[in-house]
C-alpha positions in Angstrom: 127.1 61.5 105.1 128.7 60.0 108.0 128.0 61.3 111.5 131.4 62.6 112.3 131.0 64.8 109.2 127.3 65.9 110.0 128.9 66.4 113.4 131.4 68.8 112.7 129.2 70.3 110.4 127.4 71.3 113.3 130.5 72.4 115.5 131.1 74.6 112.4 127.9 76.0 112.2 127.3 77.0 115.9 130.6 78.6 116.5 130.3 80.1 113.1 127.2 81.3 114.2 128.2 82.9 117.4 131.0 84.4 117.5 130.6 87.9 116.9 129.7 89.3 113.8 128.0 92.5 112.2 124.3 90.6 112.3 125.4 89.5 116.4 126.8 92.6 117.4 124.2 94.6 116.0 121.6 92.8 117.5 123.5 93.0 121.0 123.5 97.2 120.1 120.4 97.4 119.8 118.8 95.1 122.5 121.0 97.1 124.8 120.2 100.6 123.2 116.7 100.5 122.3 115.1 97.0 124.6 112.9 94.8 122.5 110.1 96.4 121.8 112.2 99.6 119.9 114.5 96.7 118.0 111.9 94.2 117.1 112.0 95.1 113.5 115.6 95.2 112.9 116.4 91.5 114.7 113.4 90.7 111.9 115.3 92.2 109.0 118.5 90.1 110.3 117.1 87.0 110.5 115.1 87.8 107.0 117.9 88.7 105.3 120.0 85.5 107.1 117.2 83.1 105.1 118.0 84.9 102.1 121.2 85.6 101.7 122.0 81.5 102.5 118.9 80.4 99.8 121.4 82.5 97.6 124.6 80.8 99.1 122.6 77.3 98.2 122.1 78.3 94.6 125.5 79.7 93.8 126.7 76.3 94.9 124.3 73.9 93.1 125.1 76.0 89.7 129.1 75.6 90.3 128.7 71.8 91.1 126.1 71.6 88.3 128.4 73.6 85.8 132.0 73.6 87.3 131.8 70.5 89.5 136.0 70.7 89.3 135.6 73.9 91.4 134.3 72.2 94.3 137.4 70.8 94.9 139.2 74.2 94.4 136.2 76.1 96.9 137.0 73.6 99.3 140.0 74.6 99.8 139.5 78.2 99.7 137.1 77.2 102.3 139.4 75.6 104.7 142.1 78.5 104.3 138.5 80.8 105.7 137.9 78.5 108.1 141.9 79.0 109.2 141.7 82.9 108.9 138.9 82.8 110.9 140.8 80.7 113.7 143.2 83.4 114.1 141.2 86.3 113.8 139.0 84.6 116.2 141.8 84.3 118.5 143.7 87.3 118.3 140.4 89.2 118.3 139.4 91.3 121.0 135.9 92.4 122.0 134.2 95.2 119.4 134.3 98.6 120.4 130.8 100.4 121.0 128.5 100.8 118.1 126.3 104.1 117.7 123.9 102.8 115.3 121.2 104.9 115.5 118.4 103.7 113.9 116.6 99.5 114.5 114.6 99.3 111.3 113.6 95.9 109.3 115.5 97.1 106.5 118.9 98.3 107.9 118.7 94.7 110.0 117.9 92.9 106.1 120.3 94.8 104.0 122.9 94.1 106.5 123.0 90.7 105.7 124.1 91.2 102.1 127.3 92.8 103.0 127.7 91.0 105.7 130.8 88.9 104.0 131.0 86.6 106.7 127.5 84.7 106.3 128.3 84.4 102.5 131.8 82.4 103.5 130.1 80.3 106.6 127.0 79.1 104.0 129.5 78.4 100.5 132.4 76.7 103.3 129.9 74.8 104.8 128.2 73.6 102.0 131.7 72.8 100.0 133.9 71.6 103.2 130.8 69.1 104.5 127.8 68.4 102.1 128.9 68.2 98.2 131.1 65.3 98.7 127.9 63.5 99.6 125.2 65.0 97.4 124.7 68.1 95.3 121.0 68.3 94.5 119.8 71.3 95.2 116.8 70.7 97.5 119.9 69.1 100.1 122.0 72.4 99.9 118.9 74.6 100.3 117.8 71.8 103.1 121.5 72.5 104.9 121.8 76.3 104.1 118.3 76.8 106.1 119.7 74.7 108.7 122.6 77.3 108.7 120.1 80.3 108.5 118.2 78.7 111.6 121.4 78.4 113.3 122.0 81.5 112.7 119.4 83.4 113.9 119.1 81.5 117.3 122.4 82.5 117.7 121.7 86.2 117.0 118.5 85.6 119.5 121.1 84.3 122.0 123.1 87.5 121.5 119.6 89.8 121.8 118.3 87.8 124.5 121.7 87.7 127.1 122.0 91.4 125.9 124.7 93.2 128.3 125.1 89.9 130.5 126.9 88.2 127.3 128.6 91.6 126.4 129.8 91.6 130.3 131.3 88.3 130.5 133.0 88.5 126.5 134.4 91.3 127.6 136.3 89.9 130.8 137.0 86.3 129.1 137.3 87.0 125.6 140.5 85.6 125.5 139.6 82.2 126.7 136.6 81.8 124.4 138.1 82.8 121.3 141.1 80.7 121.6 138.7 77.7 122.5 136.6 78.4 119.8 139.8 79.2 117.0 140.9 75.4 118.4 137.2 73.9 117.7 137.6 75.1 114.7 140.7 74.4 113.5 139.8 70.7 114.4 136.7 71.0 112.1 138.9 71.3 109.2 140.7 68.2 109.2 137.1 66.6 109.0 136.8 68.9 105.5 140.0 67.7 104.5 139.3 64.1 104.8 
């Protein structure tokens, strides 16, 4: 894989990662709701159900390119029209409203991850727009979907540990960020498409 790809594999992942999503902003909820201590197990069922939900993404992948490897082609494109969509809702976007979740349990924080549509679409893009034009064994997709998992979860720690200081400073430059990040982004596809 050359580095420019592995590179903007990485730019993917990490904005992908922490822009905010159900797993970020819960986590963010809850740190500023119920401290640590209180929301321990849920930021534990997040980053569980992250692992799991892209070991799944991995699989699902490996049995299209074992099967269907014409699909590839066709999910990569599907892939780069997410990536797009999430440009533009990632620049249009505007901070979340408040969340009254009520409860921080390991198992509201791990079944959120399997609806949590968005992880599903960053582990199958990645995977399809960056790694299975080079290989398509299934120990190097589970090797790059726990690199996304891992990702992932620092940047939901990064959302529990700046708590209300990041929420603070979205909130007043939202606008900024997002349209940076949809721009990063929308370079990273050109890279897919090449």
């Amino acid at each position: 894989m050359p580095h420019y790809v592995l590179g903007n594999f990485f730019i993917y992942a990490i904005i992908n990662a922490i822009t905010p999503g159900p797993g970020n902003i819960l986590a963010l909820n809850t740190i500023t709701n119920y401290g640590w201590k209180k929301g321990r197990p849920l930021f534990y069922g997040i980053f569980a159900g992250y692992y799991v939900v892209q070991l799944i993404c991995a699989i699902f992948v490996y049995g299209i390119s074992s099967f269907l490897p014409n699909v590839l082609n066709v999910m990569k494109y599907i892939g780069t029209a997410y990536i797009l969509f999430l440009a533009i809702h990632i620049a249009i976007s505007k901070p979340p409203a408040e969340n009254t979740e009520k409860s921080a349990s390991f198992v509201r924080g791990f079944m959120l991850q399997f609806v949590n549509v968005k992880i599903y679409m960053f582990g199958i893009t990645a995977l399809t727009g960056y790694v299975t034009d080079y290989s398509t064994s299934v120990w190097t997709l589970i090797l790059f979907e726990m690199i996304i998992a891992t990702i992932g979860t620092a940047a939901t720690l990064i959302w529990t540990g700046m708590g209300a200081l990041i929420q603070k400073f979205y909130k007043h430059h939202y606008r900024i960020i997002n349209i940076i990040l949809a721009l990063t982004l929308i370079e990273c596809i050109f890279s897919m498409l090449n």
